[in-house]
C-alpha positions as CSV (number, residue, x, y, z in Angstrom):
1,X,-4.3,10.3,-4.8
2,X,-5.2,9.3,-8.2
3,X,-7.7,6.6,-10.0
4,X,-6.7,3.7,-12.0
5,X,-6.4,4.8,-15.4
6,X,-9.3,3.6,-18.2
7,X,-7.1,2.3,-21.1
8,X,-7.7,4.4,-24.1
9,X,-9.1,3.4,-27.3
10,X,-7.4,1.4,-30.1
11,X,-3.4,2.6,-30.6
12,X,-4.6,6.0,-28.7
13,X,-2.5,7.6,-25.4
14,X,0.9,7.8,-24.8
15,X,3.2,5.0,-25.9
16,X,0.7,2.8,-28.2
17,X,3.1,2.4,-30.8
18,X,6.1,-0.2,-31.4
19,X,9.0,0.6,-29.3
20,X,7.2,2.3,-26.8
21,X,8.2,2.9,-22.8
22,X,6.1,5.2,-20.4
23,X,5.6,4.3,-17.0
24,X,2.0,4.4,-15.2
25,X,1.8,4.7,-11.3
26,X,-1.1,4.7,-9.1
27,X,-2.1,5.2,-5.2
28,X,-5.9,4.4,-4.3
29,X,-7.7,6.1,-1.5
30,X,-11.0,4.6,0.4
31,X,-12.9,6.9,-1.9
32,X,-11.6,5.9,-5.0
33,X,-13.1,2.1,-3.9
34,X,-15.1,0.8,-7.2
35,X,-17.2,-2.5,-7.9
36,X,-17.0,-3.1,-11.6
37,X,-15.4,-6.5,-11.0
38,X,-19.2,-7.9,-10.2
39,X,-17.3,-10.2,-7.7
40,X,-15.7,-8.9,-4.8
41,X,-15.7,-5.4,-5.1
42,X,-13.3,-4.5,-2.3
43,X,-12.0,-1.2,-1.4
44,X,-8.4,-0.3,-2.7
45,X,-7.3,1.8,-0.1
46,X,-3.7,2.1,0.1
47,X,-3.3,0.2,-2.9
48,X,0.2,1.2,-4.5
49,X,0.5,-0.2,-8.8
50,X,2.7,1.2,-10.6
51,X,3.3,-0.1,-14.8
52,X,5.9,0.0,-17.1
53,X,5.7,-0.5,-20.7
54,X,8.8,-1.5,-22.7
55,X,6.9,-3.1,-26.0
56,X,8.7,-3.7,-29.0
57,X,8.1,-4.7,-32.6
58,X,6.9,-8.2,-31.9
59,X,5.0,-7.9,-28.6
60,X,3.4,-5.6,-25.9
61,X,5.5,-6.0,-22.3
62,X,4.4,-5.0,-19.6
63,X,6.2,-4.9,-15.8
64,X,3.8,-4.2,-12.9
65,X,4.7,-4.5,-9.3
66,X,2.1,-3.7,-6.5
67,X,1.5,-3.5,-2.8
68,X,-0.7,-3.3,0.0
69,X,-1.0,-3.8,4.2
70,X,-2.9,-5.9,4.9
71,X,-3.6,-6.2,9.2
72,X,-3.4,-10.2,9.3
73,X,-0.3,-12.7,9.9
74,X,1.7,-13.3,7.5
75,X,0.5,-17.0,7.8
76,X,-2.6,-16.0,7.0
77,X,-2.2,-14.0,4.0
78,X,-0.2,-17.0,2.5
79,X,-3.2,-19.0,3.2
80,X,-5.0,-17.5,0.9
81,X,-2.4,-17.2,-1.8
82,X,-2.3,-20.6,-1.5
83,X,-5.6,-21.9,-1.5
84,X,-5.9,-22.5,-5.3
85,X,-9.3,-23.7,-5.3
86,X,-10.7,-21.0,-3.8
87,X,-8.6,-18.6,-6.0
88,X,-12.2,-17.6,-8.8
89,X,-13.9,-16.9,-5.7
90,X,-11.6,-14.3,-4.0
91,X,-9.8,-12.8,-7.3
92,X,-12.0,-11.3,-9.6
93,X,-9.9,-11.8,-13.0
94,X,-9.7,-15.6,-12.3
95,X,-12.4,-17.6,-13.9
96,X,-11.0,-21.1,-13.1
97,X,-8.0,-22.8,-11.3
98,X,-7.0,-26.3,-11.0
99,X,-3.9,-27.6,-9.4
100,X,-2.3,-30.3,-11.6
101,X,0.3,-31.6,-9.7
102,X,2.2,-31.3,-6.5
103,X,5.3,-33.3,-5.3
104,X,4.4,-36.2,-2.8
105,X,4.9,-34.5,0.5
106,X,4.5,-31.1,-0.5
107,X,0.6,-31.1,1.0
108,X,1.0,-28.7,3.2
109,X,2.6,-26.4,0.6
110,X,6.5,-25.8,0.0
111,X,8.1,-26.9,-3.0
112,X,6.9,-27.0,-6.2
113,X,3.5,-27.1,-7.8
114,X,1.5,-26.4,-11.2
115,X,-1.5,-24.4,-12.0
116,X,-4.1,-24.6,-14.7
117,X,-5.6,-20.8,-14.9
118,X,-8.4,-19.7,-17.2
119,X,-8.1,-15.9,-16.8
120,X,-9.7,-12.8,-18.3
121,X,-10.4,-9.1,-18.0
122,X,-12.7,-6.8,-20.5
123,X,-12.4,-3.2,-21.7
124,X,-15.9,-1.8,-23.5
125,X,-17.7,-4.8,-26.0
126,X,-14.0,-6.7,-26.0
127,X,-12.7,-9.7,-23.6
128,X,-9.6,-10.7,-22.9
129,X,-9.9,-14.6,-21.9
130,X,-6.6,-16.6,-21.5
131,X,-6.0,-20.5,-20.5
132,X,-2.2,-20.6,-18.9
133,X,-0.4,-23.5,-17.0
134,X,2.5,-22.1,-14.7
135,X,5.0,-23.8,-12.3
136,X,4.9,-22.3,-8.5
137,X,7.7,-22.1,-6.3
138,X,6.6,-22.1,-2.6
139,X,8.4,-20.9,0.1
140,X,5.5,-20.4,2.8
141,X,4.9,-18.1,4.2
142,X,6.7,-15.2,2.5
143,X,7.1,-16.1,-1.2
144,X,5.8,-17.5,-3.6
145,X,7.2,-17.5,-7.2
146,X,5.4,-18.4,-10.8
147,X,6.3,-18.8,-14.3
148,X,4.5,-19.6,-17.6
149,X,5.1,-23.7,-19.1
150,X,2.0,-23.0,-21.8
151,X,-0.4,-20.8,-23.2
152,X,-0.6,-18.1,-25.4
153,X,1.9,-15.5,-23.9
154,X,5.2,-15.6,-25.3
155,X,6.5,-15.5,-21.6
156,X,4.8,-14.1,-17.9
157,X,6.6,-14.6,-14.6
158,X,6.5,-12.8,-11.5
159,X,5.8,-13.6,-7.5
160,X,4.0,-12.8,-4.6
161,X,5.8,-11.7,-1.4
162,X,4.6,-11.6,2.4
163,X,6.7,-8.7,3.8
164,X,6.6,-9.5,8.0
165,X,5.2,-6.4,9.8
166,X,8.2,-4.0,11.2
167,X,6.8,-4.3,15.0
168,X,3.8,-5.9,17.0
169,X,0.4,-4.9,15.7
170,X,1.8,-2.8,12.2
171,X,0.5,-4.7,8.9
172,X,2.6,-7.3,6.7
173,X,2.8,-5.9,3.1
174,X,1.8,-7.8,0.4
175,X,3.6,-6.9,-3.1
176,X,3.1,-8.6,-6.2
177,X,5.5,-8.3,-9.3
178,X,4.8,-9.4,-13.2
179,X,6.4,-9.3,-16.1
180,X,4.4,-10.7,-19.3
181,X,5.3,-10.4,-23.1
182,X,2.3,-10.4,-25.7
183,X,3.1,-11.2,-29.0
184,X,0.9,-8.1,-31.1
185,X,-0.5,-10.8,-33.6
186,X,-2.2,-13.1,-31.5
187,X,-4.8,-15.3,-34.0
188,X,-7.5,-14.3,-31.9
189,X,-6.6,-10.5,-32.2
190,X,-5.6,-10.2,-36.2
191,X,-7.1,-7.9,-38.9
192,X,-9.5,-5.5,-37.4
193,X,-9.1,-6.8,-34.2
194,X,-5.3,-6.1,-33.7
195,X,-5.8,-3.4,-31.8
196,X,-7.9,-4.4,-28.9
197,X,-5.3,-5.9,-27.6
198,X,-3.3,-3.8,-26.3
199,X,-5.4,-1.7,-24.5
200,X,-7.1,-5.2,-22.7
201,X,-3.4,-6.0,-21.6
202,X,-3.0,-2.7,-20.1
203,X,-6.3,-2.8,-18.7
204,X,-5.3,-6.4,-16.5
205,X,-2.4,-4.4,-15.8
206,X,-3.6,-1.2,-14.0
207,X,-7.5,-2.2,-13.3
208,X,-7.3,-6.0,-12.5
209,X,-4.0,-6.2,-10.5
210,X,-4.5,-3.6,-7.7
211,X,-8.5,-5.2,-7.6
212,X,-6.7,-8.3,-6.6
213,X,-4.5,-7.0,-4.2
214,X,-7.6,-5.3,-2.5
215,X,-9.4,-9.1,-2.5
216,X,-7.0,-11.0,-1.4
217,X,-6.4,-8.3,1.5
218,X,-10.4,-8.2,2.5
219,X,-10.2,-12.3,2.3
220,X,-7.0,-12.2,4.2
221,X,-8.5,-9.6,7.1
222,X,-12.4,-11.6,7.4
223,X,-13.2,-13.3,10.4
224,X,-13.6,-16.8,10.6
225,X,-16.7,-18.0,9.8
């Protein structure tokens, strides 16, 4: 087993420079189970990430896809995918989330919806804090696709998928893929600041994405109240 990997510092490990592609993959035991999120710190066992890098000239791009078992019913799992409001209290990078609109009859969920997200991760003195909007594409309870309508990124999509357990009593897999594109010269990160960025990108990418896996998975396996 290995830990997640600390981003190094400013334009330092492999693959910091334009045109870059490396690949980063990860499998976290019990033991490896760490609480720096100060919200749910959750234990990542079986947690599978693994990163690519393809970044060019113009921005960093990252592809991560993710899984993890999780002993519930798929039903339940996409309940709390799906319960948007309670998203900043389960995921630990999400600070705020707001559904904006949902097709009439779509209450139940299915269809289409859109998300307001105010979203963050930090790496040493720096933060990484991001306001998105995305469209959802529901398909309870197995799938669940997103793309970004506004914000800074110059483009993030990806999806959540409920994988049905092989036999009675084995675990559904959850996996979770994203692909997001940075543009290096973000306002916010210009002059001596450009290169914090790409180490807090590639932080969210190995360090907040498996943590969210792990949460959603200790909401999804909780006993009713």
């Amino acid at each position: 087993s290995s830990s997640p990997a600390a981003p190094g510092g400013p334009g330092s490990g492999p693959g910091s420079g334009p045109g870059s592609n490396f690949d980063v993959a990860g499998r976290w035991t019990s033991a490896d189970a760490g609480g720096a999120s100060g919200k749910r710190p959750g234990g990542l066992a079986d947690v599978e990430a693994h990163l690519r890098r393809l970044d060019d000239d113009v921005c960093f791009h990252h592809r991560v896809v993710a899984s993890v078992p999780v002993r519930a019913s798929a039903r339940r799992v996409w309940a709390v995918l799906s319960n948007y409001a309670r998203l900043p209290e389960v995921l630990p990078f999400v600070e705020a989330c707001d559904l904006l609109q949902r097709p009439p009859g779509a209450e139940g969920g299915g269809g289409r919806a859109r998300l307001r997200l105010r979203a963050g991760t930090s790496w040493g003195y720096a933060r990484l804090l991001t306001e998105l909007t995305a469209d959802l594409l529901e398909k309870p309870p197995f799938e669940m696709q997103f793309r970004l309508v506004q914000g800074e990124l110059d483009s993030l999509q990806g999806k959540w998928l409920v994988e049905p357990a092989p036999e009675e009593g084995a675990p559904v897999i959850l996996r979770f893929a994203l692909e997001m594109r940075a543009p290096r010269k973000l306002d916010r990160f210009s002059g001596p600041d450009a290169d914090i960025l790409q180490p807090l990108l590639e932080r969210f990418s190995s360090y907040e994405v498996p943590r969210a896996l792990a949460a959603i998975r200790e909401e999804a396996e909780a006993p009713p109240p």
